[in-house]
C-alpha positions as CSV (number, residue, x, y, z in Angstrom):
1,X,-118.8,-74.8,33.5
2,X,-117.9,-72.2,31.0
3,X,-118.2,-69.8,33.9
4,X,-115.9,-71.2,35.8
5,X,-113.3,-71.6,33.0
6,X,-113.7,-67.5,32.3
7,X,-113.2,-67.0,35.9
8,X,-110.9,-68.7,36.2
9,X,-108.6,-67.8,32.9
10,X,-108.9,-64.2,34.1
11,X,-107.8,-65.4,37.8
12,X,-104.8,-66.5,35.4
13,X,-104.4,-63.6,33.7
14,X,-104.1,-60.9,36.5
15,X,-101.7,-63.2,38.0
16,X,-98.9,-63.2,35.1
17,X,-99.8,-59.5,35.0
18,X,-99.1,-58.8,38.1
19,X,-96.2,-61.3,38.9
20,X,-93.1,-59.0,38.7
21,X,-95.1,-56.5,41.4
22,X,-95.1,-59.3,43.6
23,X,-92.0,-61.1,42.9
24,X,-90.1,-57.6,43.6
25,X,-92.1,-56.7,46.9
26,X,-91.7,-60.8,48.1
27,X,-87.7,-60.2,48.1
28,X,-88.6,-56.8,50.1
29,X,-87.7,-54.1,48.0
30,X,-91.2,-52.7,46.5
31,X,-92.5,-51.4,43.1
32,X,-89.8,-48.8,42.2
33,X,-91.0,-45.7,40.9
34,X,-89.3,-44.6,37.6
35,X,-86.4,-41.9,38.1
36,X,-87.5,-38.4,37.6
37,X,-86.7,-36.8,34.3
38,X,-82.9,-35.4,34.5
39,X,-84.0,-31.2,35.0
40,X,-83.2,-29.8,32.4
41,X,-80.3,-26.9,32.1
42,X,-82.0,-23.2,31.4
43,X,-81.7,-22.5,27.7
44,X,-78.4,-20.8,26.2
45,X,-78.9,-17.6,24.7
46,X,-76.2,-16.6,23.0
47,X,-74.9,-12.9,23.1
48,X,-74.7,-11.3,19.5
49,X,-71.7,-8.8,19.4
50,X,-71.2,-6.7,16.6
51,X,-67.6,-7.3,15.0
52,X,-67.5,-5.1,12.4
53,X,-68.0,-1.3,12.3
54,X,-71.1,0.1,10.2
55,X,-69.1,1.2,7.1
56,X,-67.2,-2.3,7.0
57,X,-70.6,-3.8,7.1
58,X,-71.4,-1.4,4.2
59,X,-68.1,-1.1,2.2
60,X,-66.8,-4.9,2.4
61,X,-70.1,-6.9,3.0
62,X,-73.2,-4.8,1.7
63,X,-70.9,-2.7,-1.6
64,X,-69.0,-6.0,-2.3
65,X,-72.0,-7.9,-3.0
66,X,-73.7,-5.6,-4.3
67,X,-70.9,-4.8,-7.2
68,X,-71.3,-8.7,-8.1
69,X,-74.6,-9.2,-8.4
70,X,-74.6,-6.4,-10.4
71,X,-71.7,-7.5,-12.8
72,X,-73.6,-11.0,-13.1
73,X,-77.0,-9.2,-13.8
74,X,-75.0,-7.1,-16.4
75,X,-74.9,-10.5,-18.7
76,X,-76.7,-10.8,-21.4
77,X,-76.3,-15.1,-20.5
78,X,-76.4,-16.3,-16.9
79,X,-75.1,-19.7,-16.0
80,X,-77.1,-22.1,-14.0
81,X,-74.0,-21.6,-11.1
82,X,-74.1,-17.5,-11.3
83,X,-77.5,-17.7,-10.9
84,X,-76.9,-19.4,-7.1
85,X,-73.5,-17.3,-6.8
86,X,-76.3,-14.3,-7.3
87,X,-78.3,-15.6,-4.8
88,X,-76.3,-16.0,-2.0
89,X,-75.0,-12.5,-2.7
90,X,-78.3,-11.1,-2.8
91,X,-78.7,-13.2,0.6
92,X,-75.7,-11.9,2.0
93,X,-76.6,-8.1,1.3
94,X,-80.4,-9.1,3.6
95,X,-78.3,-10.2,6.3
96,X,-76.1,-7.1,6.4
97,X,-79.3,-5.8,6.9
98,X,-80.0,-7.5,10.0
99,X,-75.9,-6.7,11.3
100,X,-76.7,-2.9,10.3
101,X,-79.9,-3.7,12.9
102,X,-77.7,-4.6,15.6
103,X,-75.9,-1.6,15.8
104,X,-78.7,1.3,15.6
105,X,-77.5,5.1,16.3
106,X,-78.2,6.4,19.7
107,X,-80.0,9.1,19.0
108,X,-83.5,10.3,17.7
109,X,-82.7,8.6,14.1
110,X,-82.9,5.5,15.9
111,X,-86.1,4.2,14.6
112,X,-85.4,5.4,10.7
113,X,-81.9,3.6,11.1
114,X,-83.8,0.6,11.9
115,X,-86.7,0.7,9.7
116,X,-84.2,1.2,7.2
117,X,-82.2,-1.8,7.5
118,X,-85.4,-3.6,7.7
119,X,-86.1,-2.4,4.6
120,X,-83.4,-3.5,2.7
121,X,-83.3,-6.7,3.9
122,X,-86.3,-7.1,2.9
123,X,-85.8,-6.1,-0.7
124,X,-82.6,-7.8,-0.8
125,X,-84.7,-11.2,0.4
126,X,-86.8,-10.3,-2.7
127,X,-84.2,-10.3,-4.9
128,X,-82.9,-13.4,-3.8
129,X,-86.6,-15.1,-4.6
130,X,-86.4,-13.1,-8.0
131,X,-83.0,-14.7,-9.2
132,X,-84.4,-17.9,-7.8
133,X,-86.8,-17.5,-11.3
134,X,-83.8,-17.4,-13.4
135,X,-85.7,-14.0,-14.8
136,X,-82.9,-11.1,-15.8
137,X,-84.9,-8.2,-16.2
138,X,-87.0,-8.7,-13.1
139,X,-83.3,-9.4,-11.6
140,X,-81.8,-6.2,-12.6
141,X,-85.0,-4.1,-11.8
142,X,-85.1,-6.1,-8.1
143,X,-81.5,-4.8,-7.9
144,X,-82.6,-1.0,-9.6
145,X,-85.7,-1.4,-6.4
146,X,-82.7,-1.9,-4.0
147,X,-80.4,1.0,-4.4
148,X,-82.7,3.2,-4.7
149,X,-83.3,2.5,-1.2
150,X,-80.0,2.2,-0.3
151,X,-79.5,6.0,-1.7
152,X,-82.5,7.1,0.3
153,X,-80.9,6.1,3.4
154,X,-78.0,7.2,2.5
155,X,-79.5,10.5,1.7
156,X,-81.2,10.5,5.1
157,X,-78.0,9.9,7.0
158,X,-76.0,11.8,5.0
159,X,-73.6,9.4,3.9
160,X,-72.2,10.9,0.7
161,X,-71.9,6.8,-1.3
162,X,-74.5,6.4,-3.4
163,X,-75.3,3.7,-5.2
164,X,-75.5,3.3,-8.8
165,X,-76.5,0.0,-10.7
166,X,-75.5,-0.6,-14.2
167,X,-74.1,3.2,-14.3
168,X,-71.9,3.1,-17.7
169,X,-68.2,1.8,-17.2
170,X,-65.5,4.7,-17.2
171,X,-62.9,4.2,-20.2
């Protein structure tokens, strides 16, 4: 007797499972399959153009912020909001680092041009972390680290700039 209940509760059971399959193919139209996943478009890949010429990039990007940071760093007292201001300038001088990438001399120098930037941007990350610390002197000496690589390139490519932080103030 328990048998047949079992058997018979299960006979139940497939039946309510497998109702809508048989409702749908008793009116004629069959199991439908799911739709197919919509195909999806090819990824966009943007095309990065350089805007700028090098020497903007290096006069009103790269200088710019480096003249600020350096004029914050000069402070004896940094507030909590120069501290970020110092930051994103620090940030902004790494990623004129990865512009001066995208527009590499066609020539030998090639590879120093682009080891170069590579370089700086990575210093100029560095400092970023540094000012993230809130500590000055490791701050100014981050910034000291960084133009002193900025002057070797410059001495390389014989661009006559060179950078100088905390140089004394002309009267």
């Amino acid at each position: 007797m328990i048998r047949t209940r079992a058997i018979l509760l299960a006979a139940v059971a497939a039946l309510l499972l497998t109702w809508p399959a048989v409702s749908q193919q008793s009116r004629g139209t069959g199991r439908q399959r799911p739709a197919p996943p919509p195909a999806t478009a090819p990824a966009y890949t943007p095309k990065l153009v350089p805007v700028a010429d090098n020497k903007l990039v290096m006069e009103g990007m790269t200088n710019a912020n480096f003249l600020g940071l350096e004029k914050i760093l000069k402070s004896d007292a940094v507030d909590d909001d120069s501290w970020i201001f110092a930051r994103g300038q620090a940030i902004l001088i790494a990623e004129s680092g990865n512009l001066l990438m995208m527009r590499p001399p066609n020539n030998p120098t090639q590879q120093t041009w682009l080891k170069s930037a590579e370089e700086m941007r990575d210093l100029a990350s560095q400092l970023a972390q540094t000012l993230r610390s809130h500590d000055l002197e490791r701050g100014r000496q981050a910034l000291v680290d960084l133009s002193q690589k900025c002057n070797a390139c410059h001495e390389t490519f014989r661009v006559k700039t060179r950078v100088k932080p905390f140089a004394a103030e002309k009267p």
